[in-house]
LUMGU-863233 format. One record per residue (C-alpha): residue in three letters; x, y, z. Coordinates in steps of 0.25 Angstrom, whole numbers, padded with zeros to 4 digits, always signed. Example, Ala and Ser with C-alpha at 12.3 -4.5 7.8 and 13.67 -1.06 7.14 Angstrom:
Ala+0049-0018+0031
Ser+0055-0004+0029
//
This chain:
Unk+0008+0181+0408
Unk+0015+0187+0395
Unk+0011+0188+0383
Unk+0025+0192+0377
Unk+0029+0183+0366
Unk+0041+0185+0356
Unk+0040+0187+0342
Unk+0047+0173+0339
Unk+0038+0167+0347
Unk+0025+0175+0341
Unk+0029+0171+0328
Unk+0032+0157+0331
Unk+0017+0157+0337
Unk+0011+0163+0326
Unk+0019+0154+0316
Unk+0013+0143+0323
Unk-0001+0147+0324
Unk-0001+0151+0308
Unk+0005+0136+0306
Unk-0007+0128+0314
Unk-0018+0137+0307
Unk-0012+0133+0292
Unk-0012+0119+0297
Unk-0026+0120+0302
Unk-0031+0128+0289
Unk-0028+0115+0282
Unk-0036+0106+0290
Unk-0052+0106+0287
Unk-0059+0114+0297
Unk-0073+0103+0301
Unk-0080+0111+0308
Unk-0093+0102+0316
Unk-0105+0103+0325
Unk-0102+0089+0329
Unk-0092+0080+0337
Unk-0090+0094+0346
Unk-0087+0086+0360
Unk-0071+0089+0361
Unk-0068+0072+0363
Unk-0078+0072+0349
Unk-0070+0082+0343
Unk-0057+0077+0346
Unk-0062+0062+0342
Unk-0066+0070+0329
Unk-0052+0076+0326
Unk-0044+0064+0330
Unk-0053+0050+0327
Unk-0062+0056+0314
Unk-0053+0068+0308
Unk-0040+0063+0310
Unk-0040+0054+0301
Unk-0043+0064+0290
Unk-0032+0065+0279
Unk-0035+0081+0281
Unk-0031+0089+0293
Unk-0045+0091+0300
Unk-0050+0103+0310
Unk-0061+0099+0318
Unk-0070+0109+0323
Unk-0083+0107+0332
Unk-0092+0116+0336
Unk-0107+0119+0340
Unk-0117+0122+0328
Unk-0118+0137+0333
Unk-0103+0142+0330
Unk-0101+0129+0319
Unk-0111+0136+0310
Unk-0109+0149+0315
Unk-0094+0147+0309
Unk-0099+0140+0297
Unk-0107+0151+0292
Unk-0097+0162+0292
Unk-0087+0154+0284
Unk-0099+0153+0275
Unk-0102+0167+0274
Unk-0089+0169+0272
Unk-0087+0161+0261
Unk-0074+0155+0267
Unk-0073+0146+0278
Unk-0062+0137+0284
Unk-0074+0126+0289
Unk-0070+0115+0278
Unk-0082+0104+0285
Unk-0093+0105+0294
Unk-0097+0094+0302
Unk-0113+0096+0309
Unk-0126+0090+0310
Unk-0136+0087+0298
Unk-0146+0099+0304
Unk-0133+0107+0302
Unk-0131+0106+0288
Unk-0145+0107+0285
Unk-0146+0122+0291
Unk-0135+0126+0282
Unk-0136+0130+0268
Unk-0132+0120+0261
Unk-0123+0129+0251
Unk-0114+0131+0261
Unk-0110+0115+0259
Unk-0103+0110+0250
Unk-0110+0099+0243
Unk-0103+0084+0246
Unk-0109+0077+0236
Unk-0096+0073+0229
Unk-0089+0069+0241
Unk-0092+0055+0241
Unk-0097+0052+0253
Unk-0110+0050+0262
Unk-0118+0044+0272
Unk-0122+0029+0272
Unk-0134+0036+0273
Unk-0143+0041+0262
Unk-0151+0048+0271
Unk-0141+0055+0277
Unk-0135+0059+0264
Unk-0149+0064+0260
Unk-0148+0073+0271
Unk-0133+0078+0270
Unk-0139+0084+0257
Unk-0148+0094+0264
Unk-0159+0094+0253
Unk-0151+0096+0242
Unk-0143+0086+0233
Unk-0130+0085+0238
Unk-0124+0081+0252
Unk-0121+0094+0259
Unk-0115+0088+0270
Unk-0111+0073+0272
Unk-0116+0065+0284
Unk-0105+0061+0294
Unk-0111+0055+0306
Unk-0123+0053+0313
Unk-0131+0047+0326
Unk-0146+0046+0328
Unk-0156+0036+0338
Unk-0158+0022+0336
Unk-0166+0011+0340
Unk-0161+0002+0350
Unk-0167-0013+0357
Unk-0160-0022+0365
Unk-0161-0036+0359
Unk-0170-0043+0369
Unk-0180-0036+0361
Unk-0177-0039+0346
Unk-0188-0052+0347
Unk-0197-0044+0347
Unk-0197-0035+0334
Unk-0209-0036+0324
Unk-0206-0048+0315
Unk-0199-0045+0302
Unk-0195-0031+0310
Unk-0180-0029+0306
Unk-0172-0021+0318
Unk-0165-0010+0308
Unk-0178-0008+0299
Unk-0190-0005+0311
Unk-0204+0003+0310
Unk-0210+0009+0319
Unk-0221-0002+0320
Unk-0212-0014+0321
Unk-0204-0003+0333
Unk-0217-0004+0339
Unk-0221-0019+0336
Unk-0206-0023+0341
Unk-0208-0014+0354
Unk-0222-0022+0357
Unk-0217-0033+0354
Unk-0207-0031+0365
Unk-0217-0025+0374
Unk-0228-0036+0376
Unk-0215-0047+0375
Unk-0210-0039+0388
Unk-0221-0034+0394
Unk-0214-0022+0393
Unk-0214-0009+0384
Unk-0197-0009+0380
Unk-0198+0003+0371
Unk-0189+0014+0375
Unk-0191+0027+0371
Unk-0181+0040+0375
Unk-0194+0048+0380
Unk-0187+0053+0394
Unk-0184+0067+0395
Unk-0170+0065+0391
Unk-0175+0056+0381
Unk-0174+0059+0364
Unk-0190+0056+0361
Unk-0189+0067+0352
Unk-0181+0064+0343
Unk-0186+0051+0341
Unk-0200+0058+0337
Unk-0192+0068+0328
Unk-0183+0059+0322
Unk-0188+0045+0320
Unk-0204+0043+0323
Unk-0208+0057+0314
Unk-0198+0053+0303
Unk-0201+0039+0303
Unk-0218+0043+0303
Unk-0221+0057+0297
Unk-0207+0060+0287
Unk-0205+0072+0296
Unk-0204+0078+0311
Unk-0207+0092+0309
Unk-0216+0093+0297
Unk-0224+0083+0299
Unk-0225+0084+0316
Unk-0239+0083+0316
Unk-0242+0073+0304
Unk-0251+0062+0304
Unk-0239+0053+0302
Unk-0233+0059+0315
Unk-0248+0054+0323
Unk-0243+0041+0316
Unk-0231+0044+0321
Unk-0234+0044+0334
Unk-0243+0034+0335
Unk-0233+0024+0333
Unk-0226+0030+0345
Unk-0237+0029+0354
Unk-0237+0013+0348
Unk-0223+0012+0353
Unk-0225+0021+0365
Unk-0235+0008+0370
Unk-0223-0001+0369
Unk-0212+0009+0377
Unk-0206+0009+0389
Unk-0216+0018+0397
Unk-0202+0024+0405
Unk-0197+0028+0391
Unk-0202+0044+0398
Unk-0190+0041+0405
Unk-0179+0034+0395
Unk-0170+0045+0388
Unk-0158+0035+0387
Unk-0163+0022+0381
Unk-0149+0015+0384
Unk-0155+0013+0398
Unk-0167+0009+0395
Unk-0161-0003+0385
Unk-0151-0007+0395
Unk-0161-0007+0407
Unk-0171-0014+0398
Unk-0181-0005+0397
Unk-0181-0004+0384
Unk-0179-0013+0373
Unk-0180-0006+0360
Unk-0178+0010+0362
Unk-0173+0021+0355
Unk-0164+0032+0356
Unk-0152+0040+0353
Unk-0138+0032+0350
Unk-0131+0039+0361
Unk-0143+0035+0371
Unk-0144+0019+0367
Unk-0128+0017+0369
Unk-0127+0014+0382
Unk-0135+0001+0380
Unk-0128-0005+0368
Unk-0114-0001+0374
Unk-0118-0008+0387
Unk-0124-0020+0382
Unk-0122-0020+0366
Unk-0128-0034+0363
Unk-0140-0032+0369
Unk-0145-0020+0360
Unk-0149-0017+0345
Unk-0148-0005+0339
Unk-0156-0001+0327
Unk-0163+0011+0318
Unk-0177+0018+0322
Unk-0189+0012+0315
Unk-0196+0017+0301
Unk-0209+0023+0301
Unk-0216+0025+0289
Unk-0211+0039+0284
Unk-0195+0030+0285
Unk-0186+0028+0297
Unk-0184+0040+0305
Unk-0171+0043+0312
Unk-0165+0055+0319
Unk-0148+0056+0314
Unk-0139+0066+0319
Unk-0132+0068+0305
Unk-0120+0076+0306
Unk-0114+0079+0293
Unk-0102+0085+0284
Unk-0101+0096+0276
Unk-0091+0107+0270
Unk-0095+0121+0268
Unk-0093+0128+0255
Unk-0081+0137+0262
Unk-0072+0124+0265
Unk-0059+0129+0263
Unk-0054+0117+0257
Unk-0067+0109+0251
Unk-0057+0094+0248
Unk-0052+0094+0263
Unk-0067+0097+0266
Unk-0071+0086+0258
Unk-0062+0077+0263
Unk-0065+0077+0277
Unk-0080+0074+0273
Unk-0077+0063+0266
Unk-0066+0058+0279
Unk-0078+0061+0287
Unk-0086+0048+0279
Unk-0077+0037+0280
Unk-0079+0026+0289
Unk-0068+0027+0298
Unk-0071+0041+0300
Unk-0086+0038+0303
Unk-0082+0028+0312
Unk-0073+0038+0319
Unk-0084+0050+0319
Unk-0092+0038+0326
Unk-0080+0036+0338
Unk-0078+0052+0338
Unk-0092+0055+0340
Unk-0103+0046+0340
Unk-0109+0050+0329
Unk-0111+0038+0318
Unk-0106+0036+0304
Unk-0114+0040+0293
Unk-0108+0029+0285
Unk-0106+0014+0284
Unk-0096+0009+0294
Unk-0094-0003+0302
Unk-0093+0001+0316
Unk-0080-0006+0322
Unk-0083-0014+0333
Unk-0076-0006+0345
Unk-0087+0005+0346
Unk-0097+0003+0356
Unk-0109-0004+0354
Unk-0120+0006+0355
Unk-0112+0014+0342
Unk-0111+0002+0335
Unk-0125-0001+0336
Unk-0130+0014+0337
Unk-0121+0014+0323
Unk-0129+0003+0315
Unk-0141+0009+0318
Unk-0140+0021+0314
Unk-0132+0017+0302
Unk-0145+0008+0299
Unk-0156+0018+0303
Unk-0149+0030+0294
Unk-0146+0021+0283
Unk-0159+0016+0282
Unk-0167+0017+0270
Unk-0179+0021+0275
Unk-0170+0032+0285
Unk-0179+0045+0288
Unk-0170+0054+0296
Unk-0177+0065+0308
Unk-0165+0075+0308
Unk-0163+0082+0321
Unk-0170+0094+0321
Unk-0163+0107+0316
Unk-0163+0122+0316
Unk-0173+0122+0329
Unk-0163+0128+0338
Unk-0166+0131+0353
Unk-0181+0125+0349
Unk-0176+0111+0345
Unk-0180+0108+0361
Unk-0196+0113+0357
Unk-0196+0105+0344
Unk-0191+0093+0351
Unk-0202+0095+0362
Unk-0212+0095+0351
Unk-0210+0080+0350
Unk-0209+0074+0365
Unk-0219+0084+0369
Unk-0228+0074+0356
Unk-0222+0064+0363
Unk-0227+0067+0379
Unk-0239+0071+0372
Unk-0243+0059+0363
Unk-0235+0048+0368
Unk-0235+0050+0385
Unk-0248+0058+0385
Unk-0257+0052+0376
Unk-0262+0064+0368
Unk-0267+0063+0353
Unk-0256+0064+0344
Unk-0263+0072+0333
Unk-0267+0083+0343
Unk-0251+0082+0351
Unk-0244+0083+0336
Unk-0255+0096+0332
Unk-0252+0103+0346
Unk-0237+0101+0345
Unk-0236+0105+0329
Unk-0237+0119+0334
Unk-0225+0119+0342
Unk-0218+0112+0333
Unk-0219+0123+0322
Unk-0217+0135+0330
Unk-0203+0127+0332
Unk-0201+0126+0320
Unk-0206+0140+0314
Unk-0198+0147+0327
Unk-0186+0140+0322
Unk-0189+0139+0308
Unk-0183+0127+0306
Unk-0183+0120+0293
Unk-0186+0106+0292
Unk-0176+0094+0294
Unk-0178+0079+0289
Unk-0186+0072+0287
Unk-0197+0085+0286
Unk-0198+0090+0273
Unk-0189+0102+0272
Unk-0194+0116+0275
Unk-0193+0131+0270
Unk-0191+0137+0285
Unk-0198+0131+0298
Unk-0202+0115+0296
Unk-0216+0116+0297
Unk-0224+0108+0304
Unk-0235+0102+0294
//
């Protein structure tokens, strides 16, 4: 093979490559943790960005070289990133100086919780919420004569839960509750995002709480009305399909198969309120502009771009993810994102919503922290152990988590200086 090349045709070349890089250099550099799949991130140039009056250059990558980039242009005090796009535990690890504030850009969640948390404790939004998915409540219909008079489906407590799963048992003769407590299945974040929010205001802090034994106490109430094989159920979209389940809950992604197959035969719907609010886990992924943006309008345009309708709907066709804002889901979506959308849209919006972010700044120990909680689980629920002395045991391994890793809090605990403690 040569590599001979005449001076014409070097020139040419180079004249070329000079040409595509000032035509790139004017389009805004988004540079994201999300949408990384390669039929995601072409979806997210052509469906979502290209209808952006601004030329658009969308760039996805894992968090390690997304920060690693982010940081340097920081440090230098220049940069060529004009908007990042990454989860909300992200944005809080950053400082939030580095981000320019977006409070005068008009435009926001349909969501005040969200917005609440896109300030990162401070006054101003520092990044501005752009999609979402979560776990939700599901029953097929066969059930809903049974819920607790006066119960309204979108507004639950854990008591009328309960009362609605009893129900249902001794009208049966069978326990219907379906629980993801298989080895495949997310018990934990059930634990760490919805019962300790909903009960103690808290999931690390307040771990070993008396309102965490209440806490639980309510679960081994709604344990006595659940499926027995739930140690075996990780997807609940088989067991509502099969009819083991009648009322069950899980992750969005792991109920569609029931409402896609037989839509009119399931409700969707948010996760019950306890007394400390309604807890619910979102994946919040957010957008921001760094303080080195080399062209702070473009920037802010695409943000804004980012929040309209029709580009949330498209963000939801591209990646599955929800929108943030008020929408009316046109009608040739499959059924399961239709009715995953409504709840979530219901349960985020709700004015008693008390959000369990996913756990952050763990890193190869968010494994041992999420064992903390189904080994509470396997203790308390399946092995019948006390819960005051199960919650006293595992409060140690929980703090040397969190001190080895010194992990600051994340909603709803209390913010921390350093390691969250466990109080």
């Amino acid at each position: 093979m040569s590599f001979r090349v005449t001076l014409a045709g070097a020139v040419s070349g180079a004249a070329i490559l000079v040409s595509a890089v000032a035509a790139q250099a004017d389009d805004v550099l988004f540079w994201s943790t999300q949408a990384k799949p390669v039929e995601e991130a072409q979806a997210m140039r052509e469906q979502v960005l290209g209808s952006h009056d601004g030329g658009v250059d969308y760039q996805p990558n894992d968090a390690g070289p997304w920060l690693t980039r982010l940081q340097a242009e920081l440090q230098a005090g220049d940069g060529s990133i004009g908007v990042l796009g990454a989860l909300h535990g992200d944005f809080s690890a950053m400082n939030t100086d580095d981000l320019v504030d977006l409070d005068d850009l008009g435009v926001a969640a349909s969501s005040d919780t969200f917005n609440n948390l896109a300030k990162l404790g401070g006054d101003g939004m520092q990044y501005i919420p752009w999609m979402q998915a979560s776990y939700i409540m599901a029953a097929n219909k066969e059930a809903l004569p049974y819920l607790p008079e006066g119960a309204d489906l979108d507004a639950l407590t854990y008591d009328q839960l309960i009362e609605w799963a009893a129900n249902v048992h001794e009208a049966t003769g069978e326990a219907k509750f379906g629980f993801p407590a298989g080895p495949q299945g997310l018990k934990h974040r059930f634990f760490q995002g919805y019962l300790y929010p909903s009960y103690t205001n808290g999931v690390v802090r307040t771990f070993a709480s008396d309102e965490a034994v209440t806490a639980w106490e309510k679960f081994l109430e709604l344990w006595e009305h659940t499926n027995p094989a739930s140690t075996n159920f990780s997807f609940l979209q088989e067991q509502l399909l099969n009819g083991d389940a009648w009322i069950a809950f899980d992750h969005t992604s792991r109920l569609a198969q029931a409402f896609n197959e037989r839509p009119d035969d399931f409700v969707a719907f948010p996760a019950p309120a306890g007394p400390a609010g309604r807890g619910f886990m979102p994946v919040i992924a957010g957008v921001a502009i760094p303080r080195t943006a080399p062209d702070m309008d473009a920037s802010k345009a695409l943000v804004a771009h980012m929040l309209k309708p029709e580009t949330q709907i498209a963000t939801l066709r591209a990646t599955n993810f929800f929108p943030v804002v008020e929408v009316e889901l046109p009608s040739d979506l499959p059924p399961s994102v239709q009715a995953s959308g409504a709840a979530i849209a219901k349960m985020s919006g709700a004015a008693d919503a008390n959000p369990g972010l996913l756990p952050a700044g763990l890193g190869d120990q968010g494994g041992d922290f999420n064992r903390v909680f189904t080994d509470s689980f396997e203790r308390i629920v399946l092995a019948g152990q006390p819960i005051r002395a199960v919650l006293d045991d595992q409060k140690g391994a929980l703090q040397k988590i969190m001190d080895e890793t010194g992990a600051p809090c994340w909603a709803p605990d209390a913010p921390s200086d350093g390691a969250c403690p466990v109080e």
